[in-house]
N, C-alpha and C positions, 0 to 999 in steps of 0.2 A: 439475658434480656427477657423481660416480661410478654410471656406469650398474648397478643393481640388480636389473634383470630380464632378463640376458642370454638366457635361454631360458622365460622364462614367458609373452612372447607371441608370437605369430606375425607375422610381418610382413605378413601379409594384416590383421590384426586393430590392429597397430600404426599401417597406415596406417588405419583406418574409425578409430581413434580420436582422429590429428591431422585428421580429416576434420571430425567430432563436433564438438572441441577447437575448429577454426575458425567452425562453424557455430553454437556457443553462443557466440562474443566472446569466450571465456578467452585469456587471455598464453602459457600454458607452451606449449612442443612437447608432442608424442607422451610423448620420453625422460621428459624433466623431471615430467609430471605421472607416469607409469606411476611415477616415482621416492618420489615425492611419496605416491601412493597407498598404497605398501605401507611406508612407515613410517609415515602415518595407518594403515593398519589394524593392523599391529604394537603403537600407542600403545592403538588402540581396543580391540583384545584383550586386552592387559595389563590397561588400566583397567579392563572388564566380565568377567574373569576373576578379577579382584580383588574387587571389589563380589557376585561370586557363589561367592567362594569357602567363604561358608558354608556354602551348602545342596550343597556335593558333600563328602560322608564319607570317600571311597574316594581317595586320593592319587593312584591310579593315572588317574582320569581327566582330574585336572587338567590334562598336557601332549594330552590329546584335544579339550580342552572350547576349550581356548586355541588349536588349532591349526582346531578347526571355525570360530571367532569370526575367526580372521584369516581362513580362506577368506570366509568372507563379509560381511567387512567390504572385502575386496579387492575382491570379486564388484562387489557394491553402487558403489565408489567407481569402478568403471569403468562404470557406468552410469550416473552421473552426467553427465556430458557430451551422450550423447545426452540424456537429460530434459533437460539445461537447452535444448542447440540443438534443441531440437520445445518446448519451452515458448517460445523466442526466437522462433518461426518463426509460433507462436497470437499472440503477442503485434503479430509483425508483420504478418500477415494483420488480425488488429483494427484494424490504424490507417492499413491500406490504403486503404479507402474512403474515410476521410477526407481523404486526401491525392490518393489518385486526382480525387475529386471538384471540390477545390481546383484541381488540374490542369486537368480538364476546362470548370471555370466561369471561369477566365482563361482558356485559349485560345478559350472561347468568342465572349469580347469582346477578343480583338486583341491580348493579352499574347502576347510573345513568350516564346517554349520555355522559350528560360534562365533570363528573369525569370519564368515559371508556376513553374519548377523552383526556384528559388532559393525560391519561396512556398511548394510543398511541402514543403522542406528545414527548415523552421522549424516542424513540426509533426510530431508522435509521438516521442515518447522511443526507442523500440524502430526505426522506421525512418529518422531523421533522420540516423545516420553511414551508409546504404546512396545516399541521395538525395544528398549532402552529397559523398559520395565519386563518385559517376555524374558530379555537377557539376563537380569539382574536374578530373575525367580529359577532358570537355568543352572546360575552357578549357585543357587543355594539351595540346591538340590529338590526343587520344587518337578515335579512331573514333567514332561512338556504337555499331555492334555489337561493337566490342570492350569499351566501355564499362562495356556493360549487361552480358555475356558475364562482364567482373571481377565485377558487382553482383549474379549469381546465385550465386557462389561463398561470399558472405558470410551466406546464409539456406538451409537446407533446406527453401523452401516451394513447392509447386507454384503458389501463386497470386502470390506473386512472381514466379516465372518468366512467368507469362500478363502481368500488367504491364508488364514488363520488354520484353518480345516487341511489348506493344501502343507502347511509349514508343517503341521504335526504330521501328517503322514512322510514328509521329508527327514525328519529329524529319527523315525522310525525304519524306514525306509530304503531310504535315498534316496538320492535326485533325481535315476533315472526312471523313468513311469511315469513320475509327478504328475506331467501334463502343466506347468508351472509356467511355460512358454507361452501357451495356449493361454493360461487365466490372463496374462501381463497383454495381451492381443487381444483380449476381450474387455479387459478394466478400461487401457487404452483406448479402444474404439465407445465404450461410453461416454469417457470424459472429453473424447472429441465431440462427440454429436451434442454434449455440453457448450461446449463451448461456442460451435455453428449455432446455437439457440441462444448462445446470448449475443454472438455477433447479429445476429437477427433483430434481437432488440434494442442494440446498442444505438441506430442510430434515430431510434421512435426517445431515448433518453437523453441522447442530445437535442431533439426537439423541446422536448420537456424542460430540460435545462436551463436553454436559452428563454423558453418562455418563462419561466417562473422567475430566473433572477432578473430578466429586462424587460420585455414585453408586454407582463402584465404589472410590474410595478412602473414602468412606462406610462401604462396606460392611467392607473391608480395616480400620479403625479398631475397627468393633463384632466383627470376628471376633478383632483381635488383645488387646483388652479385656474382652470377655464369653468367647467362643468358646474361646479356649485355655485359660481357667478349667474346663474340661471334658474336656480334651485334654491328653496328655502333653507337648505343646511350651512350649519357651522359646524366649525374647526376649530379645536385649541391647537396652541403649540405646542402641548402636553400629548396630544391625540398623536399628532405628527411626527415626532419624536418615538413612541412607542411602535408606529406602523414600521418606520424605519430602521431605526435603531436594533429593537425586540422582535418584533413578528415576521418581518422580511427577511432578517440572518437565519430564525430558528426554520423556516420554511425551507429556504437554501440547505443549511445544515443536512436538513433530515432527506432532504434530497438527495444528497452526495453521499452521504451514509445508506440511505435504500440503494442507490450506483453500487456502490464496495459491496456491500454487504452481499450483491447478485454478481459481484464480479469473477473471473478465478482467482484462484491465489496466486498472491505477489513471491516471485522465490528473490528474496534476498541477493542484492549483489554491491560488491563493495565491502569495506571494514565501514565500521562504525564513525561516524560524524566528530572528527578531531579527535578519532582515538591514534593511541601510540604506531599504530602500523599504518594511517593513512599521513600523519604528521611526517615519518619516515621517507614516503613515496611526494610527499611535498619537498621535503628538503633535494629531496633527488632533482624532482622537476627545477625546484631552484637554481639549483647546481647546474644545471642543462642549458638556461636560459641564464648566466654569468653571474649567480649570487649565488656565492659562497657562504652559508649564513644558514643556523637552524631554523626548520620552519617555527617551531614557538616565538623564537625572536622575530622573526621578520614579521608574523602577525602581530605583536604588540607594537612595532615600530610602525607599525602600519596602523593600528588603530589609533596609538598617538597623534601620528602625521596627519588621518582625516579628521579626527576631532579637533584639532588647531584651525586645518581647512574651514571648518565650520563653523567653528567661530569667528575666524575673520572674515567669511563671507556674511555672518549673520550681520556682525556690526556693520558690513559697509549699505548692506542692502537690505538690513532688518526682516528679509524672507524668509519665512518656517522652511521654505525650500534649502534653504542651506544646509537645514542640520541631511538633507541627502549624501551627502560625503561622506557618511559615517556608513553606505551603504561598499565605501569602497575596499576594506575588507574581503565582507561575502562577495563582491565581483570578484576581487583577483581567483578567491578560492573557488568559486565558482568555475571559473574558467578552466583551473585544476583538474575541478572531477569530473567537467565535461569530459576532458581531453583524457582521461584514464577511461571515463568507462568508454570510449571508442578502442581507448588500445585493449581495452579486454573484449570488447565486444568483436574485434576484428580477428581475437588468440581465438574467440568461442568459434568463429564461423573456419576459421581452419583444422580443428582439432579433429574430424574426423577424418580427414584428407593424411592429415598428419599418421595417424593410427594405421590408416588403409597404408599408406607407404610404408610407415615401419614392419607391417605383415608381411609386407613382398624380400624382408632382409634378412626373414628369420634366421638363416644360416650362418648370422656375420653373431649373435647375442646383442644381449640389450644396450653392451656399450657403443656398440657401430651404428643403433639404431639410434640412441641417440643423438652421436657426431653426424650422420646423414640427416638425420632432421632439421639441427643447428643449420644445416649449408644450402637445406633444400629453402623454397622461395614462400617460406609462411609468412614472413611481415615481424613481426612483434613474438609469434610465437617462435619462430624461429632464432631469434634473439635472446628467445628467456633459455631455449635448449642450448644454445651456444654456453652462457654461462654454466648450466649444468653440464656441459660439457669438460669446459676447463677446469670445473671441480670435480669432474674423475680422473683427466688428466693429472690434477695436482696431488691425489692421493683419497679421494672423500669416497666413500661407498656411495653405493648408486642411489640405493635410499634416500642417502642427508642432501644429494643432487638435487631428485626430483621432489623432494621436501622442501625444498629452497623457491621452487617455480610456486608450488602451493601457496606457500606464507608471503612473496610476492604479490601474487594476484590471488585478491577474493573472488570465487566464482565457482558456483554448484558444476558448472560441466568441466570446467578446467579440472577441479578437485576431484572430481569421478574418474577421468581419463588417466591424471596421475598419479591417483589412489591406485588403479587395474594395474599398469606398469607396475609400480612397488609389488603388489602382490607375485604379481606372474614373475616378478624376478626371485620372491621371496619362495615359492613353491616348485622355481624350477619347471614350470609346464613350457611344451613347444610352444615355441614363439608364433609358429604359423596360425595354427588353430585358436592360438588365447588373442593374440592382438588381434586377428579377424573379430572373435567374440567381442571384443574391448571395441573395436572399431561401430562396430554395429549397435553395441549399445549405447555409446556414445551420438551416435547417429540419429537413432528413437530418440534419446532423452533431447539431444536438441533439435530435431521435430517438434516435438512434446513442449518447449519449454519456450519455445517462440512462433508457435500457434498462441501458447497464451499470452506473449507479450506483443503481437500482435491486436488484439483484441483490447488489451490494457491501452495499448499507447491508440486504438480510436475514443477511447473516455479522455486519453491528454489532450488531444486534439479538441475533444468538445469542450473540453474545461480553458484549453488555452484560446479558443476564438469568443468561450463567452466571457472572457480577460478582455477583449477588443468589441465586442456587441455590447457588454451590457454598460460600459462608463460612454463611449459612444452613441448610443440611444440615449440614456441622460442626460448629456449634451446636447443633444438635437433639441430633445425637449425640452429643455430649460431656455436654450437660446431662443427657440420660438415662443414659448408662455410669452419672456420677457420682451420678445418686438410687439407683442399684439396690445392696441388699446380696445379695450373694454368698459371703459368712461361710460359712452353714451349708452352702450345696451344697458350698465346697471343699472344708471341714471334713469330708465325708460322704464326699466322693471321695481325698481326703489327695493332693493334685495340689499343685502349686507354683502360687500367686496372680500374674496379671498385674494385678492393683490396683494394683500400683506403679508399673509402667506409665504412669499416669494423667498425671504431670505431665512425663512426656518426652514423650509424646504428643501434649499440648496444645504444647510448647512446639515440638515440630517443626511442628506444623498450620500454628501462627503465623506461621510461617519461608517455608514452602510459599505461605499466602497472600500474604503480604508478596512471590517471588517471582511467583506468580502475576498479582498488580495489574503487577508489572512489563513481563512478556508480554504480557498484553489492555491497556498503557496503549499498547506500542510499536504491536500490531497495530490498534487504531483507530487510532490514529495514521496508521498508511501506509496502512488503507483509507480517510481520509480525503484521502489524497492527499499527506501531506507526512509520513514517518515523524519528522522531526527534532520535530515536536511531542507527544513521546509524553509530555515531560514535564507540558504541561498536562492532556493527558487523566490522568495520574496523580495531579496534583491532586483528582479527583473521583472517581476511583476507589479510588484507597488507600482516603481516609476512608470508601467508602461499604459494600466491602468489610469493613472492619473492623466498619462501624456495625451493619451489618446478623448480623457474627457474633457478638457479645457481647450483641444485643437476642434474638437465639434463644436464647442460652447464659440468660438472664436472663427471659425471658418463656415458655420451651416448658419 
């Protein structure tokens, strides 16, 4: 690509920005992105110079107004990089502990470094290519302080760097002196006092929230239908259209995106959105509920079934509402992965209970600790040991056992807890002292991991009530503009009527909300941990969105 900003940055500023560049995980170089930036802010000035070329009168300002939009839209797009590599760096300091700890509770019981390490490596989204890469440079005969020296260049975090420092001295060493305990009790305790700071601000941005998507386009609606009836201005339906449609989503958007973007990290839970291991645990559920049937089949038979529905309801009642039957798919499945992620969510809340018990059996081995698990009164997890159970009974190593509960259930605590078993069965350590170990990290990690989903699910919360505030305030609104007559005061004023107004209005709202369910289907979505299922949250939100604005429009 043709270099574009031969003199617009400095080379002090070119390298802090391939610095940035590498420290947030982006591809471009320095050149490429600098390139890349100023024809985004070129497009982005054009487009926003476009969209406000109404409200400037004066021609003359237009090539100022476009040339202040591109400074800072360039400004902004070079500060991207830093935010994201100090968002990558919060992100990685969160999953530190976790994995420190992981660390620390194998080499406690006798794992060796590579295999502790190769167990860290398999956990945290945000640190798993930093551990992943230390490892790889390990087995190809790389130093480990040159190792570790490459693995600080990949994060701008100071508390990575303290890890990093403690791992080389481990790998030299040994685990005991570390002091490695200690770092994982001090990482942890920042990342909590993290997260009490954004609980703090969590609910000043559901204020914000509600006001931006309802409140003040609320208010923007009754000024541009009562309020200009009093005032000299006019409106196109072009103007209307753009406020709604354009400016109101991009506004929302970048809200929910600054939400995320200050949130903690999402850990992942669940297989993948109609991948082969949740289609699996579908067909089960089927089976369970008296259909005998693959789940692929039964969803095609299913979205045949409501596409016919909808069509004949279209024909009899000609309602765009009809084609909603085709939302009856994502319901059934929906219902699905509600009901899975409670039974995982109810294995996560007994797993340390679980660990603590099998400590007190140490003297029976792993198999008895096991079959007492299976009998003792855990719910669901009790149920998955049962099965692993009667496959050591039937002849399976204890391994492909608790390998079986893994590939089951997707879940970072689940998979920790019976990742520790596998080990401590594989190295032969007493069971008393490793599964205490196991138990307790287990314990932290879900402390740690529902403090932040805590936190997360008060953003679903604000996101799901402003699903019911903001098509409801629309409603209100609308139904009141349309009782009020305003005949006589126009008539009194001799002003130009925005009554007509009324039905580009409504129908942009429409449009607005319709994008809106889209945003809050995606964003619960990936505050639940898997964005790819935004479509079923949008199953329940469209209609509810909708339901809730046509019973205001209809009962206020």
């Amino acid at each position: 690509m043709v270099n574009l900003q031969p003199k617009l940055l400095s080379d002090a500023r070119m390298a802090e920005l391939a610095r940035d560049l590498k420290c947030a995980g982006l591809k471009p170089d320095a050149n490429t992105y600098a390139n890349y930036a100023i024809i985004a802010s070129l497009l982005a000035a054009a487009l926003l110079g476009w969209l406000l070329m109404g409200m400037v009168s004066d021609a003359i300002f237009l090539p100022l107004l476009f040339l202040l939009l591109f400074v800072v839209a360039f400004v902004i797009s070079l500060r991207v990089p830093k935010m994201a590599a100090r968002n990558r760096a919060l992100k990685i300091e969160a999953d530190l502990p976790i994995q420190l700890r992981a660390l620390s509770t194998e080499l406690a019981i006798g794992v060796s470094f590579e295999s502790a390490l190769e167990s860290a490596a398999s956990f945290g989204d945000s640190t798993r290519p930093i551990f992943r890469g230390i490892l790889s440079d390990l087995k190809n005969g790389v130093s480990p302080p040159d190792a570790m020296n490459r693995a600080r260049t990949q994060a701008d975090s100071r508390m990575l760097d303290k890890a990093l420092s403690h791992l080389t001295f481990l790998y030299s060493y040994g685990y005991e002196g570390s002091g490695l305990s200690k770092l994982v009790d001090e990482i942890s305790s920042e990342h909590r006092s993290r997260i009490k700071e954004f609980a703090s601000r969590s609910s000043v941005l559901g204020v914000i929230l509600i006001a931006l998507t309802s409140v003040i386009p609320a208010l923007a609606t009754t000024y541009i239908l009562v309020g200009s009836s009093f005032m000299d201005i006019s409106l196109t339906p072009g103007s209307v259209y753009i406020l709604y449609i354009f400016l109101l989503p991009l506004l929302t958007l970048s809200l929910l995106l600054a939400i995320r973007f200050l949130s903690p990290p999402v850990s992942k839970r669940g297989a993948d959105f109609l991948s082969k291991d949740e289609l699996t645990k579908f067909t089960v559920f089927l089976g369970r509920h008296g259909i005998q049937m693959q789940a692929s089949r039964f969803l095609l038979y299913l979205v045949f079934g409501s596409l016919l529905i909808s069509m004949l309801l279209f024909f009899a009642t000609s309602s765009p509402f009809s084609f909603l039957s085709l939302l009856i798919p994502f319901l059934v499945y929906g219902v699905f992965l509600y009901l899975d992620d409670l039974r995982i969510s109810s294995m996560e809340d007994y797993m340390p209970d679980a660990l603590f018990y099998a400590a007190s059996l140490h003297s029976f081995g792993m198999e008895k600790a096991i079959s007492e698990i299976s009998n003792a009164n855990y719910g669901e997890l009790s149920k998955e040991f049962k099965r692993a159970d009667r496959q050591v009974n039937a002849g399976f190593s204890v391994r492909v056992a608790l390998l079986s509960i893994i590939g089951r259930n997707k879940s970072p605590i689940i998979e920790r807890g019976i990742s520790l078993l596998i080990k401590i069965q594989e190295v032969g350590a007493s069971l008393e002292k490793a599964l205490k170990s196991t138990a307790e990290d287990i314990h932290d990690m879900f402390l740690l991991l529902r403090e932040r989903e805590t936190i997360l699910s008060m953003q679903k919360y604000n996101l799901m009530l402003a699903c019911v505030l903001v098509p409801a305030i629309f409603g209100a609104v609308l139904s009141l503009v349309s009782s009020l007559d305003l005949s006589y005061i126009e008539t009194l004023l001799a002003t130009a009527s925005s009554r007509g107004l009324l039905p580009v209005v409504e129908f942009a709202i429409n449009i607005y909300l319709v994008e809106f369910s889209l945003l809050a289907s995606l964003f619960l979505a990936d505050y639940s941990g898997s964005w790819k299922r935004f479509a079923v949250y949008l199953v329940f939100v469209l209609p509810t969105v909708f339901g809730v604005f046509y019973a205001a429009r209809l009962l206020l």
